[in-house]
VEXDREN-2710 file (C-alpha; in Angstrom, 1 decimal):
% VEXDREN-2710
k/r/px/py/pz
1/UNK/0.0/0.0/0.0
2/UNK/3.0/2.5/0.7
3/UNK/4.0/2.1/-2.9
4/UNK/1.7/2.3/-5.4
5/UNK/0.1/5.5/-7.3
6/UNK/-3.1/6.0/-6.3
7/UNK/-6.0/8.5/-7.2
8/UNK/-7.9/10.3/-5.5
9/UNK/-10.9/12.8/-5.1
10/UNK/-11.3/15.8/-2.4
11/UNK/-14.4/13.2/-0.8
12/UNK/-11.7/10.5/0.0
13/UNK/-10.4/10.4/2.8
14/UNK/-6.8/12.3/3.6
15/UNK/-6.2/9.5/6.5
16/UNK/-7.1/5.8/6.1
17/UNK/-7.5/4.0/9.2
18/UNK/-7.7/-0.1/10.0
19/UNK/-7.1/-2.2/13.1
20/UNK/-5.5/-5.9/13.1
21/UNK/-4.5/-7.6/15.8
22/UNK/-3.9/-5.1/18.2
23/UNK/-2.3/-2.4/15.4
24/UNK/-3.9/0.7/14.3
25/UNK/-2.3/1.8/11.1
26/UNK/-2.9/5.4/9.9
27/UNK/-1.5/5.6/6.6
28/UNK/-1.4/9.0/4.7
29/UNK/-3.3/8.9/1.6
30/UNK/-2.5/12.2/-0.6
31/UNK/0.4/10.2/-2.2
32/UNK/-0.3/11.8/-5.5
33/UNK/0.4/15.1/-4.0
34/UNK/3.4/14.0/-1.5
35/UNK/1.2/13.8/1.6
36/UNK/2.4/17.5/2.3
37/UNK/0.9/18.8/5.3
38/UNK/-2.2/20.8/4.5
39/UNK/-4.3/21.3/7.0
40/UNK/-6.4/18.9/6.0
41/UNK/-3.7/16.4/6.5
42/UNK/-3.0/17.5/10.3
43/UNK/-6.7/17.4/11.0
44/UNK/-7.2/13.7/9.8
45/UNK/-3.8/12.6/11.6
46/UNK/-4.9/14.6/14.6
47/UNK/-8.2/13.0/14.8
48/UNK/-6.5/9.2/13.6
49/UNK/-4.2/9.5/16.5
50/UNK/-6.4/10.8/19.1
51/UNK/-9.1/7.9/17.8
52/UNK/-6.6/5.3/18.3
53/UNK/-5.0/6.3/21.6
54/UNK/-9.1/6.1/22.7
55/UNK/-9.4/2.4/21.1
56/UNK/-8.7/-0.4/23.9
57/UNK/-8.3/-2.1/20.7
58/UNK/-5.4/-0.8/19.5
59/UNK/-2.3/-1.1/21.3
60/UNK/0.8/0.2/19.1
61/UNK/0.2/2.5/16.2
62/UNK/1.9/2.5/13.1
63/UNK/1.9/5.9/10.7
64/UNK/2.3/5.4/6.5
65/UNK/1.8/6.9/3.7
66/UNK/0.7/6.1/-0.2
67/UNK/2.3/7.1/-3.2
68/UNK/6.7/7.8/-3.4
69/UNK/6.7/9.9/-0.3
70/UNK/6.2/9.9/3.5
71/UNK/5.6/13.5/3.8
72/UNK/7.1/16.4/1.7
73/UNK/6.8/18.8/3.8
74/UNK/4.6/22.0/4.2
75/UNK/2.2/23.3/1.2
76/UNK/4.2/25.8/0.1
77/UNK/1.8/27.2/-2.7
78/UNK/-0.9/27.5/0.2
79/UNK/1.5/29.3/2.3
80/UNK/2.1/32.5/-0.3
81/UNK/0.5/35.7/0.7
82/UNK/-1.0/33.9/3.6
83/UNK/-2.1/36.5/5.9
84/UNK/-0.7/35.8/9.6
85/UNK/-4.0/34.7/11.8
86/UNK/-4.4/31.5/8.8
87/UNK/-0.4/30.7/9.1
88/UNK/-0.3/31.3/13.0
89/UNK/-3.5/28.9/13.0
90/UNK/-1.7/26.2/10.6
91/UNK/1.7/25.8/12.8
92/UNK/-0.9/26.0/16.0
93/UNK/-2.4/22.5/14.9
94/UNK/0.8/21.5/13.2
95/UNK/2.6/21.5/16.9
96/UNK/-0.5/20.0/18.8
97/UNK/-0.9/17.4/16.1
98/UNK/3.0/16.7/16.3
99/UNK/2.6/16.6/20.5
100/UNK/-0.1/14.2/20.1
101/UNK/2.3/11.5/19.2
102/UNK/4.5/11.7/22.0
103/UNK/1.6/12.5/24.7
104/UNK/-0.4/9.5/22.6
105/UNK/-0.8/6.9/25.3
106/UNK/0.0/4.3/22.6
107/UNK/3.4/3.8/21.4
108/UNK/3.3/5.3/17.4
109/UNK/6.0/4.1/14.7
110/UNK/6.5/5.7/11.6
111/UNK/6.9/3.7/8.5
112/UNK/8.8/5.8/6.2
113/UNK/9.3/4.0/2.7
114/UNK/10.5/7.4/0.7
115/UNK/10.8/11.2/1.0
116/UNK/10.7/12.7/4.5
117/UNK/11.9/16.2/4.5
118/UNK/10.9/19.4/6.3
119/UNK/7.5/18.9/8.2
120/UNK/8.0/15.3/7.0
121/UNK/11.3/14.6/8.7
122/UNK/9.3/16.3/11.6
123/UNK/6.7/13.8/11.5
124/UNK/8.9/10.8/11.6
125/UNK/11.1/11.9/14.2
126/UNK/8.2/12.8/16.7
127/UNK/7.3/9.1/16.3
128/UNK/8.5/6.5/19.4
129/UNK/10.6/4.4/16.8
130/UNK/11.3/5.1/13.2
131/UNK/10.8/1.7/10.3
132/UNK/12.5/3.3/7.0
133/UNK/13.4/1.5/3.7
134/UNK/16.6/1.7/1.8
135/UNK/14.8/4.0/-0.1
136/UNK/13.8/6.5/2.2
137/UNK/15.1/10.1/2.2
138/UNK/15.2/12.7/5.3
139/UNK/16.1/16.2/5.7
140/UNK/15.7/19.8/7.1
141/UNK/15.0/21.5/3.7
142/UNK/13.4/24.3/4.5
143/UNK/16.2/26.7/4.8
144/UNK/16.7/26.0/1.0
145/UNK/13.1/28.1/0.5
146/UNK/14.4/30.8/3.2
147/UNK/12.3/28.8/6.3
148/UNK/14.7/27.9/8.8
149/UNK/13.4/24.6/9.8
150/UNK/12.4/25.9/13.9
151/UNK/9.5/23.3/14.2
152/UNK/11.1/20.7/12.5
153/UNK/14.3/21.2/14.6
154/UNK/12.6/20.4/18.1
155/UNK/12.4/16.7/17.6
156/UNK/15.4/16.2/15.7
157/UNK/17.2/18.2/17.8
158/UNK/16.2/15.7/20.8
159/UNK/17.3/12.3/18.9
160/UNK/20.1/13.2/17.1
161/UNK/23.5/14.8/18.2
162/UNK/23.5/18.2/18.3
163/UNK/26.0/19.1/15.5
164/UNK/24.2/16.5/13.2
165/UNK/21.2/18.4/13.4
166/UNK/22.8/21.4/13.1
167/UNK/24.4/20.4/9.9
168/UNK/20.8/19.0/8.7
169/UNK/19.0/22.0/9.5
170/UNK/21.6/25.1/8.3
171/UNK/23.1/23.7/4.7
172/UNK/18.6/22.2/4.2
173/UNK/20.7/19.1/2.8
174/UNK/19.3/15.4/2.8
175/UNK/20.6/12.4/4.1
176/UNK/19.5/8.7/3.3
177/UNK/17.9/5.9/5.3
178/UNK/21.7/4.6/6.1
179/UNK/22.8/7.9/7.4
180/UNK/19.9/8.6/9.3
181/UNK/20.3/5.3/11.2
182/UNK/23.8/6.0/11.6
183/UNK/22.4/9.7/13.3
184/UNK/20.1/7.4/15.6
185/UNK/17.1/9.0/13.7
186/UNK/15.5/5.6/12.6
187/UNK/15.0/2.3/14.1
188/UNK/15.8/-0.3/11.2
189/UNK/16.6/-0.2/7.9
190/UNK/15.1/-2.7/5.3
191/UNK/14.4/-3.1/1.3
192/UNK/11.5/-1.3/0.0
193/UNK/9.4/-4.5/-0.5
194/UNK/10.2/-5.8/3.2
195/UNK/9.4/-2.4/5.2
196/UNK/5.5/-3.3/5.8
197/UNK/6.3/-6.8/7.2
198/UNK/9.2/-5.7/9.2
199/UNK/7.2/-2.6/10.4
200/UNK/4.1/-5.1/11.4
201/UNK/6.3/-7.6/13.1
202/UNK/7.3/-4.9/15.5
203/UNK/4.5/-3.5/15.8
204/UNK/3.1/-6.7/17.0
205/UNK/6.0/-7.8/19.1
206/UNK/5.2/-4.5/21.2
207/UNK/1.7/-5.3/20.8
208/UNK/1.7/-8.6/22.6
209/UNK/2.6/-6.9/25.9
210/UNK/0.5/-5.5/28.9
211/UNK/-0.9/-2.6/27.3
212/UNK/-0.9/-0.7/30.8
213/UNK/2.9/-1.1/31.2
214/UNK/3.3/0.1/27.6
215/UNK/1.3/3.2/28.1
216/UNK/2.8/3.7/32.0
217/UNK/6.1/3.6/30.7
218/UNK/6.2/5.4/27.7
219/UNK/4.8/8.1/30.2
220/UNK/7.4/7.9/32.3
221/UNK/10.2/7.4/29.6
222/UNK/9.4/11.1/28.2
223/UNK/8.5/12.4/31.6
224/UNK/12.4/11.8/33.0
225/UNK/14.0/12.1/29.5
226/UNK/15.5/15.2/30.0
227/UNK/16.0/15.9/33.6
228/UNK/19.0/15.2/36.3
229/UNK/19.6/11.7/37.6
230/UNK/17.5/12.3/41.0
231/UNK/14.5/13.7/39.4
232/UNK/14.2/10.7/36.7
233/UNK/14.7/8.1/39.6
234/UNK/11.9/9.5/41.0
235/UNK/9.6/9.2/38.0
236/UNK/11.1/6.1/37.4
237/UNK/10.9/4.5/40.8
238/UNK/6.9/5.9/41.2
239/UNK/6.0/4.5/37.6
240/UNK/8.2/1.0/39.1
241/UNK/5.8/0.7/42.1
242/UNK/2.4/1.6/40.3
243/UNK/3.2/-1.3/37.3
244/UNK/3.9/-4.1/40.1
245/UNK/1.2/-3.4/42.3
246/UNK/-1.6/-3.3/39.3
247/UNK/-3.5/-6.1/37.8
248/UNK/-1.4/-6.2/35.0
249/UNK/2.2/-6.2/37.1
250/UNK/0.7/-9.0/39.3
251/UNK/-0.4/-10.8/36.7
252/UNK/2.9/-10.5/34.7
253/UNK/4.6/-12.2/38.1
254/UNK/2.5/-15.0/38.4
255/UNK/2.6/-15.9/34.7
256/UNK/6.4/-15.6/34.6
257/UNK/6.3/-18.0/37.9
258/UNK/3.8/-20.3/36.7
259/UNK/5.7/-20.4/33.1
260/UNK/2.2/-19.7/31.4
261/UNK/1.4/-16.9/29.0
262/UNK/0.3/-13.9/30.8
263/UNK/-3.8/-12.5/30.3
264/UNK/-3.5/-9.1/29.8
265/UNK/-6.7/-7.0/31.3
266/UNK/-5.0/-3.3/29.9
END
């Protein structure tokens, strides 16, 4: 599905959503016009997102795309002559549909199988873990237009060394699915025509575990990400007690002492 042309018509939808065994996949479908980020675009992944996190049937969500491209980016036409209440309003959604990933209670991986530059690169970053092909192309490319890439920057700039990002986001160069796992922006790297399998066999590896843990502790990982040793332990040690004293920890325990697969309550 992440490769083909497809067609469409402004009544289709700019997000399709479907649920199997335990993943919710929300895969981008303006492929014929790079799934840029039009405002139509963050509203559907805004309301995708928030739809899954809801579903007790979902546990891990995975984010793709139709067509060559991941995400190009920003409408640029749309953005020329804009008058400043409409652009204020579109990088006001643009940041709460970005935060929506990491505040998602589900963990979110992006299956990037081409072009992800700009708000693109943005979108993929903000994911939990990043699933690109060989043939998958990131960068900061704004500053080639004369936009400094500021929104872009804040989740690259928190998973990638800082003189990396620097690089990326000054010269607006791109880098390639090798180089971007080398930078620690993506997870995996695999052939084109592997990257949906590989991306659902994570996706259900993660999925087959105590969906409480996963969302207590992907809380608690962002929560003590960036603060001194004493503060994390805190957050650490509180989110520690909670998962073995609920019904999911104990049952955890008792499966892993009565060597039985554990029943999961969520």
């Amino acid at each position: 599905m992440t490769r083909e042309q497809h067609t469409h018509s402004e009544n289709d939808p700019a997000v399709l959503k479907a649920i199997s065994n335990g993943i919710g996949t929300l895969t981008m479908n303006r492929g014929q016009r790079m799934n840029l980020m039009t405002l139509e675009m963050i509203e559907a992944l805004e309301e995708g997102l928030r739809t899954f996190g809801e579903d007790p049937a979902v546990n891990v969500i995975v984010l793709a795309s139709t067509g060559r491209a991941f995400c190009a980016g920003h409408d640029m036409k749309s953005m020329l002559g804009g008058k400043p209440d409409e652009v204020q309003a579109l990088f006001d959604r643009c940041v709460v549909m970005m935060e929506s990933i990491r505040l998602n209670p589900k963990p979110v991986i992006a299956q990037v199988q081409g072009v992800a530059v700009a708000a693109g690169c943005q979108l993929a970053t903000s994911c939990d873990l990043v699933m690109a092909s060989s043939e998958a192309v990131f960068g900061t490319t704004g500053i080639r237009s004369g936009l400094f890439c500021s929104t872009p920057m804040v989740p690259l700039s928190r998973v990638v060394p800082e003189k990396k990002a620097l690089e990326l986001l000054l010269t607006g160069e791109t880098i390639t699915a090798e180089e971007a796992l080398a930078a620690g922006m993506v997870n995996h790297v695999v052939p084109v025509d592997q990257l949906e399998a590989e991306t659902t066999g994570l996706a259900a590896k993660i999925a087959a575990h105590s969906p409480y843990a996963l969302r207590l502790g992907k809380e608690a990982f962002y929560r003590q990400l960036h603060l001194d040793f004493p503060e994390a332990y805190q957050i650490g040690k509180s989110a520690m007690v909670k998962n073995v004293l609920a019904e999911d920890g104990q049952e955890g325990i008792a499966s892993f002492v009565e060597k039985r697969p554990p029943n999961w309550k969520g």
